[in-house]
N, C-alpha and C positions, 0 to 999 in steps of 0.2 A: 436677523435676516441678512443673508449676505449681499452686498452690495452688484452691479452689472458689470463691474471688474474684473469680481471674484469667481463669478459665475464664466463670464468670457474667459479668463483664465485656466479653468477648468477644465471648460469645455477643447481648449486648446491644446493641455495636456492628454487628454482622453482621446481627440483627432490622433495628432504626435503617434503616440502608444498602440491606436490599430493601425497607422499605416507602417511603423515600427515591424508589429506585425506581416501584416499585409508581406511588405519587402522581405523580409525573413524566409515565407513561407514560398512564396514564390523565386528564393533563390539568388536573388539582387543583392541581398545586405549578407555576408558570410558569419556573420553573429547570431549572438543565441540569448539575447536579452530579454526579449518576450517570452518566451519560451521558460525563462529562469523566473521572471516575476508571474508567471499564469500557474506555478507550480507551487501551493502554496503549503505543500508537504516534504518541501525540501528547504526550511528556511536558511538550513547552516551553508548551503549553496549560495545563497545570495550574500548570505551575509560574509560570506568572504572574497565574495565579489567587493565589497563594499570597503572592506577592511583593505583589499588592494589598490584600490583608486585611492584613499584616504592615506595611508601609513606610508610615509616616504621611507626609502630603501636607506636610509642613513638612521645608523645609529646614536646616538651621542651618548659620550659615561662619562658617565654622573655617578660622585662617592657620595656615601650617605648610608648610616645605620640602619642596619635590614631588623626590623621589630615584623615577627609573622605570630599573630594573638590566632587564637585557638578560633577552629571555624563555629565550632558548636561545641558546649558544654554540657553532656546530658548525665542523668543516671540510670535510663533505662530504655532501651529497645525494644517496641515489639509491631511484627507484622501487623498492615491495615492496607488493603484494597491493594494496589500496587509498588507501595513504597513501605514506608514504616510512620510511625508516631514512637516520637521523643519525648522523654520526659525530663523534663529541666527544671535545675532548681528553682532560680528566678530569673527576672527580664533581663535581657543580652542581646548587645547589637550581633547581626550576624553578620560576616566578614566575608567576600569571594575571596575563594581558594585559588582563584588563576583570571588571567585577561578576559572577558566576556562580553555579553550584551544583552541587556533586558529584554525579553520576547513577550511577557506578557504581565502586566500586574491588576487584580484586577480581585473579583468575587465569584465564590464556586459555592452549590451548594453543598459538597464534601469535606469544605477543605476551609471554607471561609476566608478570610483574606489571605490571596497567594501570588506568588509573586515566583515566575521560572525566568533563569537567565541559559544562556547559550553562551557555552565557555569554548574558548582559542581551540581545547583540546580534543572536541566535535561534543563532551556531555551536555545533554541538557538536564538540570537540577531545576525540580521545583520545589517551595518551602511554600506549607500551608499551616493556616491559625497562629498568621503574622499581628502583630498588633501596630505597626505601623511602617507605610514603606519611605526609605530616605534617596530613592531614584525614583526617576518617571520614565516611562516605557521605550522603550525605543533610542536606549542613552546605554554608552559602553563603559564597563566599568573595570579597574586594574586589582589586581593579586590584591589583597590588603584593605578595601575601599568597605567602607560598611554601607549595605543596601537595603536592611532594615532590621527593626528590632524585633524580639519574639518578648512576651509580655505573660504569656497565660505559663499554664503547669505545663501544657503540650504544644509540639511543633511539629507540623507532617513533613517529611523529606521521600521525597522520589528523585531517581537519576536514572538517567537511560542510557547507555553508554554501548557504543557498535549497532545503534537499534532493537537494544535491550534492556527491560529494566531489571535492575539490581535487585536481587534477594534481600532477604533481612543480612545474613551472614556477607555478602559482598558489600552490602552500607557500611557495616560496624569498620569493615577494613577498608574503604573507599574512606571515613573518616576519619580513622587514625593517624593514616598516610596524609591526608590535607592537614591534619593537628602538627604532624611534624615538620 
């Protein structure tokens, strides 16, 4: 049970947010925050709102051997619902192919444990009939970063890319390309 802090706190945030609102709509505040967070089918909008308040404009380089392991190791491709199922030899951590952010990890009844991230590059990839996830939701994750393991003989991939999902024939090459 949450405590009368917690609650006050909430509730303060929740105020906040429709007067947030409120001033928006009425033309007071020249921003578009509420408006960005009430839209909740545009999440690579916000989250690059997010990634600009966060990421400081300086770079620093840093040497250090570049190891890029394979995103997925499969032997076989074949169409299912919107994406494909892979078939892999055996269990293998799965590696983001580029800077991202976990959007959702969770249980479906399609796909069974799954787990979609939202990459720098606007794709969002989902992987289902994961056997274990090694992020938690809502946490950004870099090129290289292993986010979970696949365990069974198959692995569902979907990617949407321009507000479309990938063919069977566009996966196999949207693979290859992340393999190299």
């Amino acid at each position: 049970m949450l405590s009368k802090k917690k609650w006050m706190f909430a509730f303060v945030i929740v105020m906040l947010f429709f007067m947030l609102n409120k001033f928006e709509n009425n033309d007071v505040l020249s921003t578009s925050y509420a408006t960005s967070l009430l839209e909740p089918q545009k999440p690579s909008a916000i989250y690059k709102r997010v990634v600009q308040w966060i990421k400081p404009d300086e770079l620093i380089s840093v040497s250090a051997p570049i190891a890029t392991p394979p995103l997925i190791e499969y032997k076989s491709i074949q169409p299912l619902s919107e994406g494909a199922i892979l078939s892999i030899n055996n269990s293998q951590d799965l590696y983001a192919s580029e800077n991202g952010f976990i959007i959702f990890t969770g249980y479906t009844k399609k796909t069974g444990k799954t787990l979609s991230i939202l990459y720098d590059t606007g794709e969002t990839v989902t992987f289902g009939f994961v056997k274990e996830f090694h992020q938690l939701p809502y946490t950004t994750i870099n090129a290289g970063d292993i986010f979970a393991s696949a365990d069974n003989e198959l692995l569902y991939i979907k990617v949407v890319k321009d507000g479309k999902n990938l063919d069977t024939n566009e996966l196999i090459e949207w693979l290859s390309v992340t393999n190299e």
